[in-house]
C-alpha positions as CSV (number, residue, x, y, z in Angstrom):
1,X,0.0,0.0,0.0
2,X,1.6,3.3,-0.7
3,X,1.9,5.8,1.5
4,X,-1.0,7.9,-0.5
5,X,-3.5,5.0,-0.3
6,X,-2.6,4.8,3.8
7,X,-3.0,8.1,4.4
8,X,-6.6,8.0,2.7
9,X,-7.8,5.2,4.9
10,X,-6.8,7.0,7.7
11,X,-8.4,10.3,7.0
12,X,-12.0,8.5,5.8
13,X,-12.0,6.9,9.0
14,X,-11.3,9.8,11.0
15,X,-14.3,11.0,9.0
16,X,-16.6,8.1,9.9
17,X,-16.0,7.4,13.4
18,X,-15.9,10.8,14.8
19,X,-12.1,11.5,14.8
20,X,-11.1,8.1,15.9
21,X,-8.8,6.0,14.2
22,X,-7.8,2.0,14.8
23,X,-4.6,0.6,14.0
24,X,-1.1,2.6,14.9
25,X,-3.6,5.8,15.6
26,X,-5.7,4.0,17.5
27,X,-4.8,5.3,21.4
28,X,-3.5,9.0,19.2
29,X,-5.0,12.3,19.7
30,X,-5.4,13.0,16.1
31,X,-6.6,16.2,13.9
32,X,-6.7,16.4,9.8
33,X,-5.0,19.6,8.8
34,X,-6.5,21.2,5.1
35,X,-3.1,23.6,4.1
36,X,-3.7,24.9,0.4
37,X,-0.3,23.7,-1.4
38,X,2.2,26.5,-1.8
39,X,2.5,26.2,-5.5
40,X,-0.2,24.5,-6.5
41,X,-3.0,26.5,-4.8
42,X,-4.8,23.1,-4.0
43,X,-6.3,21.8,-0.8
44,X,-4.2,18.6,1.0
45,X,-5.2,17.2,3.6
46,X,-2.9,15.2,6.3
47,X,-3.9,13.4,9.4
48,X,-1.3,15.0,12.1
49,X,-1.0,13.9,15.8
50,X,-1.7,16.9,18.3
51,X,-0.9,17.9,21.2
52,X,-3.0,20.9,23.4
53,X,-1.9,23.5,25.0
54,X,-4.4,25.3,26.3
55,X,-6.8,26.9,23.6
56,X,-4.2,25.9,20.9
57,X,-3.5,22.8,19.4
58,X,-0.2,22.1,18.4
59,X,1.4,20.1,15.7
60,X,5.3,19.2,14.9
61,X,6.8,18.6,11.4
62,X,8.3,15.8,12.4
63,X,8.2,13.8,8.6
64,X,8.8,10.4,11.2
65,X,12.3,12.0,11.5
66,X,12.7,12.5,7.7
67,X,15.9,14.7,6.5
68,X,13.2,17.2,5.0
69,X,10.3,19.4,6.5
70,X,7.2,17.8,5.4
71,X,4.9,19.2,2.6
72,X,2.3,20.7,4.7
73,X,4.9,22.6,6.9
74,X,5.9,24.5,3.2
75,X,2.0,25.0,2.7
76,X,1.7,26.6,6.1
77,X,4.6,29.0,5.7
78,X,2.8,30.4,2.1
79,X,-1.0,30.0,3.7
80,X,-1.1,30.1,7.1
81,X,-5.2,29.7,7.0
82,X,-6.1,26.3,7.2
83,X,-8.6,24.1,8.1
84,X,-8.7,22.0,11.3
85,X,-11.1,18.6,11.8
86,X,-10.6,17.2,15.6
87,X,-13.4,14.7,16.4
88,X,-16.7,15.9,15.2
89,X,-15.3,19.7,14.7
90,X,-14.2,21.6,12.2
91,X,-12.9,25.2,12.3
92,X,-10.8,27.6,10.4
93,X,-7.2,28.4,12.3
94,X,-4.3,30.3,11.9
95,X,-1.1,28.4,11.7
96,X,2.1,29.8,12.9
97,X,5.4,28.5,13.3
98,X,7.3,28.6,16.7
99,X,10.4,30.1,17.2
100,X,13.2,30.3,19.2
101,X,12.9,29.7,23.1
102,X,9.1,28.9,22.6
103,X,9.5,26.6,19.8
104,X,12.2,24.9,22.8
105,X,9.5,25.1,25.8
106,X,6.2,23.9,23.2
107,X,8.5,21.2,21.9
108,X,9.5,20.0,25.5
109,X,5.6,20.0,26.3
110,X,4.9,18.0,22.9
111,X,7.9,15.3,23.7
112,X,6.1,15.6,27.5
113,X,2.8,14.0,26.0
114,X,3.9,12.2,23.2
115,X,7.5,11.0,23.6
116,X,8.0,9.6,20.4
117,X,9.0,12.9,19.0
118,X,12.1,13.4,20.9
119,X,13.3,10.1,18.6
120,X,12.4,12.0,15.4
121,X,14.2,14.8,16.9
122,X,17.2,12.9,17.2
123,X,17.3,11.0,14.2
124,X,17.5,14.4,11.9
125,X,19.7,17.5,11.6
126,X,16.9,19.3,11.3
127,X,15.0,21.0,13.8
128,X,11.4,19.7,14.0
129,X,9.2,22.8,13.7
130,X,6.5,22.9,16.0
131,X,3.4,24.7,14.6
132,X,0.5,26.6,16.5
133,X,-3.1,26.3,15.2
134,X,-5.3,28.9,16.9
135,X,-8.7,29.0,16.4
136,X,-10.1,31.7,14.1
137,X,-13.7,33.4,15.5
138,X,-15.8,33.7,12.7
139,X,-17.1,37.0,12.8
């Protein structure tokens, strides 16, 4: 199965069951993140573990420790409006990349909840971005 076909299954049955997936996902708080593609101006759509902090939700560009940032990390950098699903919900948020010695202290509260990060952290040269979705109020 190829990592597009995976990736399908797992977003239609987050759709189905109310956010909840089986399988590797299935104890994973989970949200799917709609970036519109930097150059291609198209909606993609990835399912993304999350952590919370508070009102915000936070995600980490992990790639499973890949040498690159993943695709939707470049999508968020051109269109920082995306959509959010988490469980039956779906809003419109702002994503923002963070940086420096908050990026450090949101990291260490990712790795805190979901330790699993800290070994994609250390098997890249790259620093993992961690990226902030906050809610946006509709008017």
């Amino acid at each position: 199965m190829s990592y597009a076909d995976f990736t399908r299954q797992v977003i239609e049955e987050f759709r189905a069951n109310g956010g909840r997936v089986g399988g590797p996902f299935e104890a994973a708080d989970l949200v799917l993140l709609t970036t519109t593609g930097a150059r291609s101006g198209r909606p993609h759509t990835v399912p993304l573990g999350v952590v919370h902090d508070g009102e915000r939700l936070l995600v980490v560009g992990s790639a499973g420790g890949a040498p690159r940032h993943p695709a939707w990390y470049h999508n968020v950098l051109a269109h920082p409006g995306v959509t959010v699903e988490h469980g039956d919900e779906v809003f419109a948020a702002h994503a923002e990349p963070a940086e420096g010695a908050d990026r450090d202290r949101l990291f260490a509260l990712v790795v805190s909840v979901a330790p699993g990060y800290a070994d994609y952290q250390r098997s890249t040269t790259r620093t993992l971005p961690v990226v902030v979705l906050r809610r946006v109020t509709p008017p």
